[in-house]
C-alpha positions in Angstrom: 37.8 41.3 -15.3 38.4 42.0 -19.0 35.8 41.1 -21.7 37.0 39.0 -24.6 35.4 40.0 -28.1 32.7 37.7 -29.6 33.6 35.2 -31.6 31.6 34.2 -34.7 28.3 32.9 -34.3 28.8 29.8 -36.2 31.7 28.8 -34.2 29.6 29.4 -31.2 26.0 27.9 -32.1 24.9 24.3 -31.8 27.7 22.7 -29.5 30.6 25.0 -30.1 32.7 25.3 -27.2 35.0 27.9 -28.3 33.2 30.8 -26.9 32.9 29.1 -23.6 36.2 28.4 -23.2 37.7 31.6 -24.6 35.4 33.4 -21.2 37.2 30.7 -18.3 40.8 31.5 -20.4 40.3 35.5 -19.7 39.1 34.9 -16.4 42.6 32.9 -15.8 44.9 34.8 -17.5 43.3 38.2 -18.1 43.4 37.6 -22.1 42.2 40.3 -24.3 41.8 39.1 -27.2 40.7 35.5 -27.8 38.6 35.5 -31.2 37.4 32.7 -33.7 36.3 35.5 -36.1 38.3 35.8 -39.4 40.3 33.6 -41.5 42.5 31.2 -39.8 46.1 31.5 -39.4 49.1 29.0 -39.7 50.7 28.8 -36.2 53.9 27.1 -34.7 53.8 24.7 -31.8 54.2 25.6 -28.6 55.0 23.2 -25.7 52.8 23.2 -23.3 53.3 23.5 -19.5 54.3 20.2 -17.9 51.3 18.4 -15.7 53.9 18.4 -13.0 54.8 22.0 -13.1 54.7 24.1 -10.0 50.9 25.0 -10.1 50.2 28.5 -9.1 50.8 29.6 -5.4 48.4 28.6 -2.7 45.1 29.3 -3.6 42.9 31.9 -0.8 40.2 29.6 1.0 36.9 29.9 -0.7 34.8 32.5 0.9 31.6 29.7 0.4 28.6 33.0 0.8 30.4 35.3 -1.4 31.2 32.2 -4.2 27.3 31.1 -3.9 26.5 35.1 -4.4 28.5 35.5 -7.4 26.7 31.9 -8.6 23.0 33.2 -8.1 23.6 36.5 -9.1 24.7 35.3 -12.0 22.4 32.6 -12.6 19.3 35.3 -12.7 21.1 37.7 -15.0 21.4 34.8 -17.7 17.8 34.3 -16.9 18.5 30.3 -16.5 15.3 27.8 -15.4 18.0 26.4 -13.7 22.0 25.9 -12.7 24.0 23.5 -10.6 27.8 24.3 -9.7 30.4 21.9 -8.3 33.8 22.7 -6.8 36.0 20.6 -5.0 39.2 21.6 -3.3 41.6 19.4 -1.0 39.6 20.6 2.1 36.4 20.3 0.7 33.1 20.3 -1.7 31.3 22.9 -2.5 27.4 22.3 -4.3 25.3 25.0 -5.5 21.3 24.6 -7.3 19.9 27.5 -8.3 16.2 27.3 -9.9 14.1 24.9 -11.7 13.8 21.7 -13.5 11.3 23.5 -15.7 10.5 26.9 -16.8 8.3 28.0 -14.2 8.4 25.1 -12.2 8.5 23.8 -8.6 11.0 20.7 -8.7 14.5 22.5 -8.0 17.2 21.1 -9.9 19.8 18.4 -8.4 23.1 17.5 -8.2 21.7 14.2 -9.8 20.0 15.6 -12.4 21.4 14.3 -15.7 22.1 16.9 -18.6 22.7 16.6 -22.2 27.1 18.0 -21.8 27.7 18.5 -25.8 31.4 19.0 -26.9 32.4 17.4 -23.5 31.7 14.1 -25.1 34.8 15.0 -27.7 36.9 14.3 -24.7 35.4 10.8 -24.8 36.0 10.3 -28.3 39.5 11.1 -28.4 40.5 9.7 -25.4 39.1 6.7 -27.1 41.8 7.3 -30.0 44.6 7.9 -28.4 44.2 4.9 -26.2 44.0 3.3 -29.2 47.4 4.5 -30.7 48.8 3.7 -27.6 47.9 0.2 -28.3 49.7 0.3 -31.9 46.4 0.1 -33.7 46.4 3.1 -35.0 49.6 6.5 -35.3 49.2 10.1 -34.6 50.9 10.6 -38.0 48.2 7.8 -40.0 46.8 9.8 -43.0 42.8 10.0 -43.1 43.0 8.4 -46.5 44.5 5.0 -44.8 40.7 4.6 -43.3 38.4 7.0 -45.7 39.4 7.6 -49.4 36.6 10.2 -49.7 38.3 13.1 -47.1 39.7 16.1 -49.5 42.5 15.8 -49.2 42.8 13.0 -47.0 46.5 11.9 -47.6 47.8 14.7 -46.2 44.9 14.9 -43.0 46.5 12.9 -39.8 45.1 11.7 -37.1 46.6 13.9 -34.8 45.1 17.1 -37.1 41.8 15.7 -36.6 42.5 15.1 -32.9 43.9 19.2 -32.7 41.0 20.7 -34.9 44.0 21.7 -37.8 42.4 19.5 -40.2 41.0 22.3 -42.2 37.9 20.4 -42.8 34.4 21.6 -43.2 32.1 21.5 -39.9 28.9 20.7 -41.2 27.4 22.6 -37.9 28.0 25.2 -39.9 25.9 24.5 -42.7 22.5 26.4 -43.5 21.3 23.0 -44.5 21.9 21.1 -40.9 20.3 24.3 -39.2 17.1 24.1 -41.6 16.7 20.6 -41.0 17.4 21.0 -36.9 14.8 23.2 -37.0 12.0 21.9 -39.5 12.8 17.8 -38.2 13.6 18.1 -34.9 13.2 14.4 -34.0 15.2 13.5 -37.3 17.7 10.4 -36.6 21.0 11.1 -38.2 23.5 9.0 -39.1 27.2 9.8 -38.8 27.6 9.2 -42.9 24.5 12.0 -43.6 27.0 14.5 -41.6 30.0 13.5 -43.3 27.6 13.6 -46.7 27.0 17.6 -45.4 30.7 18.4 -44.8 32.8 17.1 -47.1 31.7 18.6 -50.1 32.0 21.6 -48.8 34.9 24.1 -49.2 38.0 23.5 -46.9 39.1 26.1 -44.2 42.8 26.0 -45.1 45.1 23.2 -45.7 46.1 20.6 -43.4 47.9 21.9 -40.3 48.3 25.2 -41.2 45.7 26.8 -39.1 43.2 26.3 -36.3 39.2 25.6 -36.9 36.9 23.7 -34.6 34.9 21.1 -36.6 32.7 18.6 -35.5 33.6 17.4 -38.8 36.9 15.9 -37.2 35.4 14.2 -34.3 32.4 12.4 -36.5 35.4 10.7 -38.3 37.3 9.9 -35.2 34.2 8.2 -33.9 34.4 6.1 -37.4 37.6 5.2 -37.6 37.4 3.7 -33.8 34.2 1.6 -34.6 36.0 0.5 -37.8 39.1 -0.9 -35.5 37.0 -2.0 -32.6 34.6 -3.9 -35.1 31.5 -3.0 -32.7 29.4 0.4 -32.2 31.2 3.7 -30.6 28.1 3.7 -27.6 29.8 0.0 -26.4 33.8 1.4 -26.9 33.1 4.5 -24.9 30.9 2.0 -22.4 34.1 -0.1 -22.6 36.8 2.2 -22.5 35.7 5.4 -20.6 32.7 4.9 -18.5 32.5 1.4 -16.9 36.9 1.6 -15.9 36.1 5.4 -14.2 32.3 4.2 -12.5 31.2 6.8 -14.8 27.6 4.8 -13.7 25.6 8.1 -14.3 27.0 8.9 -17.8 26.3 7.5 -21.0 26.6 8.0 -24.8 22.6 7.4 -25.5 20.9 5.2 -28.7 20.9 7.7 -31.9 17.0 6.9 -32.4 16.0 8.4 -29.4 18.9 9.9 -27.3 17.6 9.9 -24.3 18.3 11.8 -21.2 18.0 9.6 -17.9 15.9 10.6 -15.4 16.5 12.4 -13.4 16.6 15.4 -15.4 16.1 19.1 -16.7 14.2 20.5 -19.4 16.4 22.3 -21.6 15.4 25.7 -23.1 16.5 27.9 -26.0 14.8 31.4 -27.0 16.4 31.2 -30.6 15.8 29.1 -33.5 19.2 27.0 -35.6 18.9 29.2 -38.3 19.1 32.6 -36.5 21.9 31.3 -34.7 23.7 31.1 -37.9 23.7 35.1 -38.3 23.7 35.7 -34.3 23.1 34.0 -30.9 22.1 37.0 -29.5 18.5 38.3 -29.7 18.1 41.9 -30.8 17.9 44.3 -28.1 14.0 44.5 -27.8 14.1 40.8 -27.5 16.4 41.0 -24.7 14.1 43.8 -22.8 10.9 41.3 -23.5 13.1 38.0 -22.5 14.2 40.0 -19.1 11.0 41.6 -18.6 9.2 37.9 -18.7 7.5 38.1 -21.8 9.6 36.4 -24.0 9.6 33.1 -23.0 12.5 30.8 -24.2 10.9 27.2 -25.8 11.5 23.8 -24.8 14.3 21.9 -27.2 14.6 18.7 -24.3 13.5 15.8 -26.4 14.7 16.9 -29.7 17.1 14.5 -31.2 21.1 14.7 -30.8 22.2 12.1 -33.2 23.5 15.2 -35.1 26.5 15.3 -32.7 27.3 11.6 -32.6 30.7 11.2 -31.6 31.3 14.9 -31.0 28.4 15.5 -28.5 26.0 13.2 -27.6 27.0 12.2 -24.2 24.8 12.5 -21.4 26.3 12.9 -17.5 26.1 14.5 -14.0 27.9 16.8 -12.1 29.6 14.7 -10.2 30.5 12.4 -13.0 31.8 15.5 -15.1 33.7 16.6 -11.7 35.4 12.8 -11.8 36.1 12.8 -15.5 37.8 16.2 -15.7 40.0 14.7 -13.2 41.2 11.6 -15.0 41.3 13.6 -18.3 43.8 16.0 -16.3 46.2 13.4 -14.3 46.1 10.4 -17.1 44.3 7.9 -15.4 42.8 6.6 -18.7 45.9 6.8 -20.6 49.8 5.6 -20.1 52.0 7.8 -18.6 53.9 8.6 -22.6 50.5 9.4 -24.0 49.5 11.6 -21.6 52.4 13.6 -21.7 52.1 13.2 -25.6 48.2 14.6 -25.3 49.3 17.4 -23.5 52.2 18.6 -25.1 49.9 18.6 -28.1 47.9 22.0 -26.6 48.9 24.8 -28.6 47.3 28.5 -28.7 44.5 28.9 -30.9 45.1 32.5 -31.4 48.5 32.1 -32.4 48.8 36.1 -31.5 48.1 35.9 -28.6 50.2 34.0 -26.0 47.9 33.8 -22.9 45.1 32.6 -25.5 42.9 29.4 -24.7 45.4 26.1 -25.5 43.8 23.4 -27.5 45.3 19.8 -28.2 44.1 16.1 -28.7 40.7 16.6 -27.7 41.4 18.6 -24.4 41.9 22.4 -24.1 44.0 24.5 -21.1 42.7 27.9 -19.7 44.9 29.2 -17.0 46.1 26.0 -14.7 42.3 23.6 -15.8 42.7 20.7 -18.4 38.7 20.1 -19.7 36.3 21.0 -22.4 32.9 22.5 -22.0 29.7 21.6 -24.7 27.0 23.1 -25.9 23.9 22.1 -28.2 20.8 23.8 -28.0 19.2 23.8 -24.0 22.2 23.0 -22.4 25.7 24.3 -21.1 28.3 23.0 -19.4 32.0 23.5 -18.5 34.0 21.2 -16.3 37.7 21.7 -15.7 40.3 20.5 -13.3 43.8 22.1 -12.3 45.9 19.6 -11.1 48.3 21.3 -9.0 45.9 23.3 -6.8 43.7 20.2 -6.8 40.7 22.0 -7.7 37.9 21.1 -9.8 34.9 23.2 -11.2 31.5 22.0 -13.0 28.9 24.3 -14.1 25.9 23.3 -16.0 22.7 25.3 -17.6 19.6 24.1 -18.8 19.3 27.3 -21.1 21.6 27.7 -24.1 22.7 30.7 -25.3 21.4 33.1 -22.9 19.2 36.1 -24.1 22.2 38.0 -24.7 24.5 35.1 -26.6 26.1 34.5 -24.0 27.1 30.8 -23.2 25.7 30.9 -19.7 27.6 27.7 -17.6 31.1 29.5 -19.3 30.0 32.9 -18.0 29.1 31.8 -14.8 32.4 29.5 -14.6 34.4 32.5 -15.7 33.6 34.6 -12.6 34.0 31.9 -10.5 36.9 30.8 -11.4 38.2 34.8 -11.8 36.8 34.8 -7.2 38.6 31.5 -6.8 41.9 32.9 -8.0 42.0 35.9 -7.6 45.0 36.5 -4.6 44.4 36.5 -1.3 43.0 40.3 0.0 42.7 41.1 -3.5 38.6 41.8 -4.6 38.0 39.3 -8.1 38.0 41.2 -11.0 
């Protein structure tokens, strides 16, 4: 299956998705090159397949030993405590554990185990917004300013640009200064103005629209601008809104001075530090050797606080409430039918170069033929995605994050699951 280059650490480290998803589009679509490195550049809008569209042709049954193989295997090259993996299919369900609640534990992990699922919970937060334009509260094409008059250049940043990640704005997970502080206050409560206060004086990535940039930057904002037109805290709309309509009962978007994780759950590991991951999540190569020979032991980041994410990633869930929610985010459920087509005509390439690249939109991304996200922050991975027309859904989740080698380890192992899954029938996965 072909390798995609790395992208840039920054983009990667502390909740980034990019890296994750840029692994499940090559496994799809046999990409070559699907980057975040370098300057940004301006792109054009592309329309983005139909949800109705023929899906691809029959998918090969799932060979249930050779998928739980590649899983395992997998699983103890990353070096991960622990990993869970759902798939569903129209014929059936498909559950994977491999390993521990704990570093060198007994208690296997569960499919009810709860985890913390990072960027996923931007799918929350936007969903949240667009429901809201589709109640006339709000427009795609409202200027930043309307709601914030201290955005540069905030006139000319919509909604939607937030929504896409075109806004050009700052993302303060980026900063030296949020990585210092992650590391030297872990249990640091912070509020969703102390981000913005980070960001925002900051230098711009290019000017509204006219290039691509993940920024949790955008997200913190959206979460703002939704409690300011809901009058009441963004925990109770995505309570309201998302979670209590789907049964999401196992989900939740924790308290900011705490952040819990419900039990059950993991412990989440990580063998680097914030700052480090600012040059490189990967560990030099001795490192490596020590990590895979068992002497480097990665250190316990479970109960450190994730009020740093807020709105763009501090969601807790399941599997099989990630499996349920990447299937309403796919088919609409929790939007009209106009808004759903608007939210997915919205995906456009992120490496404008590349046509097969990883699609990105209103707070929900395309590899191949699966609408999802996936998340990161520091001890945990996850990637769920569902492709509507094959009626297939995959979650993966890690309780280490990055791996040893800087690898996003739930994305990894997605990406050759997904790469078995479709490859066609008699043909070996690449």
């Amino acid at each position: 299956m072909p390798q995609t280059p790395s992208p840039s650490p920054r983009d990667r480290s502390r909740g980034s998705w990019f890296a994750a998803l840029c692994l499940a589009a090559a496994a799809l679509l046999g990409a070559t090159a699907c980057t975040s490195g370098g300057p940004p550049q301006s792109m054009e809008t592309v329309e983005a397949e139909p949800l109705e569209s023929p899906a691809l042709s029959s998918l090969p049954p799932v060979d249930e030993e050779s998928l739980r193989g590649t899983f395992e295997s997998l699983a103890d090259e990353l070096l991960v405590p622990g990993a869970v993996m759902l798939l569903r299919t129209p014929e059936d369900q498909f559950t994977f554990t491999y390993g521990t609640d704990a570093l060198n534990g007994s208690d296997p992990v569960s499919l009810e185990d709860h985890i913390r699922i990072g960027s996923i919970t931007k799918t929350w937060t936007g969903t949240v917004i667009l429901q809201l334009v589709q109640e006339g509260k709000l427009k795609l094409d409202d200027p930043v300013s309307k709601y914030r008059d201290d955005v540069p250049n905030g006139e000319n940043i919509t909604i939607e640009q937030l929504l896409n990640m075109r806004s050009g704005l700052y993302n303060y997970s980026e900063s030296y200064k949020l990585s210092l502080a992650l590391d030297e206050t872990p249990q640091r409560i912070w509020t969703p103005e102390e981000l913005l206060e980070i960001a925002l004086p900051l230098p711009v990535y290019f000017p509204p629209g006219e290039g691509y940039h993940y920024s949790n930057t955008n997200t913190v904002l959206l979460g703002l601008i939704a409690e300011e037109l809901e009058d009441k805290p963004l925990a109770e709309i995505i309570q309201d809104r998302i979670l209590e309509p789907l049964e999401l009962t196992e989900s939740a978007f924790p308290p900011s001075d705490s952040t819990p994780i419900p039990s059950p759950h993991p412990r989440g590991y990580m063998f680097m530090n914030n700052v480090m991951t600012i040059a490189s999540t990967k560990l030099p190569a001795d490192l490596i050797a020590q990590a895979q020979e068992g002497t480097l032991k990665p250190h316990d980041v479970t109960d450190e606080n994730a009020s740093w994410t807020w709105a763009a990633g501090q969601g807790t869930s399941t599997a099989g409430d990630l499996a349920d929610w990447a299937e309403a985010l796919a088919d609409g459920s929790v939007l009209n039918e106009e808004m759903q087509q608007i939210r997915l005509d919205s995906l456009q390439p992120v490496n404008p170069d590349d046509p097969n690249s990883l699609l990105y939109g209103m707070a929900i991304a395309k590899f191949g033929e699966l609408y999802g996200h996936t998340g990161e922050l520091p001890g945990f991975n996850s990637f769920a995605g569902h492709d509507p027309g094959n009626e297939l859904t995959l979650v993966v989740w890690t309780n280490l994050a990055p791996a040893a080698d800087g690898r996003d380890p739930a994305a990894a192992i997605a990406r050759e699951l997904i790469g078995e899954l479709y490859a066609p029938a008699g043909a070996p996965a690449q």
